[in-house]
C-alpha positions in Angstrom: 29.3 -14.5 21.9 29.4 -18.0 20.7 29.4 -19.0 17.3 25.8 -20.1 17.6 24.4 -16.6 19.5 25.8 -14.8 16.7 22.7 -12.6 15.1 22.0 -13.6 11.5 21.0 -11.2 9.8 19.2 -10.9 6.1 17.4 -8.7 3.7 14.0 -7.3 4.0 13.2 -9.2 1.2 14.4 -12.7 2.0 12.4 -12.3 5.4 9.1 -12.2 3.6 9.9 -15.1 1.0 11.0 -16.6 4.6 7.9 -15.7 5.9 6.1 -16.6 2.8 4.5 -13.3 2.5 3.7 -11.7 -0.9 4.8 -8.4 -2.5 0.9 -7.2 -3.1 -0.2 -8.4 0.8 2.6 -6.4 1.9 1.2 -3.4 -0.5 -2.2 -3.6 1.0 -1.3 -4.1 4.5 0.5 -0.8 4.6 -1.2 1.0 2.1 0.8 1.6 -1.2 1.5 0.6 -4.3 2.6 -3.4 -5.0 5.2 -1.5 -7.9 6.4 0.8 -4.7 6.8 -2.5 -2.9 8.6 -4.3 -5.5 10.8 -1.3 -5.6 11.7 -0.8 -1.9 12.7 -5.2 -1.8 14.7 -4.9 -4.6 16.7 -2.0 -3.2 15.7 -0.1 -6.1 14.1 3.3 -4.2 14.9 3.6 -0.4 12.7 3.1 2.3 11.3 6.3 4.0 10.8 6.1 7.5 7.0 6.9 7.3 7.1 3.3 5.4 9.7 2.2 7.9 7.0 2.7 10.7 3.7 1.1 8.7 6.5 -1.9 7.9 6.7 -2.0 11.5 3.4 -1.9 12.5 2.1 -4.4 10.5 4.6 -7.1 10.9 6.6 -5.8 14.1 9.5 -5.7 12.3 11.9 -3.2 14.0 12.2 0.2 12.4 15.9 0.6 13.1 16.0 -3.0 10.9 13.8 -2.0 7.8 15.8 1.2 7.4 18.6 -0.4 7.6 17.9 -3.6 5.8 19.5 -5.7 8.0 16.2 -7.5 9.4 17.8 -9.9 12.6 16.5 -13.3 11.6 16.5 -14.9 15.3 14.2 -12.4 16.5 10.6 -13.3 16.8 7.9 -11.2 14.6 4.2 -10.6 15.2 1.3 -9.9 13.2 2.3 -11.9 10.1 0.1 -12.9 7.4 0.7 -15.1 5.5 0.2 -17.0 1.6 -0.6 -20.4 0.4 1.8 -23.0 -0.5 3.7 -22.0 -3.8 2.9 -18.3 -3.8 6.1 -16.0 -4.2 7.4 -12.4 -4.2 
């Protein structure tokens, strides 16, 4: 693998500031709380996999990558909302 094919890979976190998506859309979508939210992007409580799976289904983020928190940046999502200009996590 080349230099450029390698896979970057970053935090569950920095893919939704990436994608511009905030903390409390991210609640709603998947049905808890924004503080449960903040907690699980700031690595402060872990992510179950029942949250692994809504994660998954609402922005078709691999599960395997939200457990792990190791979200591969090169591969294309679906489903994504997303914020105006200036809003932030």
């Amino acid at each position: 693998m080349s230099h450029e094919e390698e896979k970057k890979f970053i935090t569950l976190k920095e893919y939704f500031i990436e994608k511009g998506i905030q903390q409390i859309d991210i609640a709603k979508s998947i049905g808890v709380t924004n503080q449960y939210v903040y907690a699980i992007l700031n690595e402060k409580q872990k992510i179950g996999a029942s949250t692994a799976k809504k994660i998954n289904a609402a922005y078709g983020i691999p599960v395997e990558e939200i457990l792990s928190n190791k979200i591969n940046n090169n591969t294309p999502k679906t489903n994504q909302k997303t914020i105006n200009e200036g809003d932030f996590i």
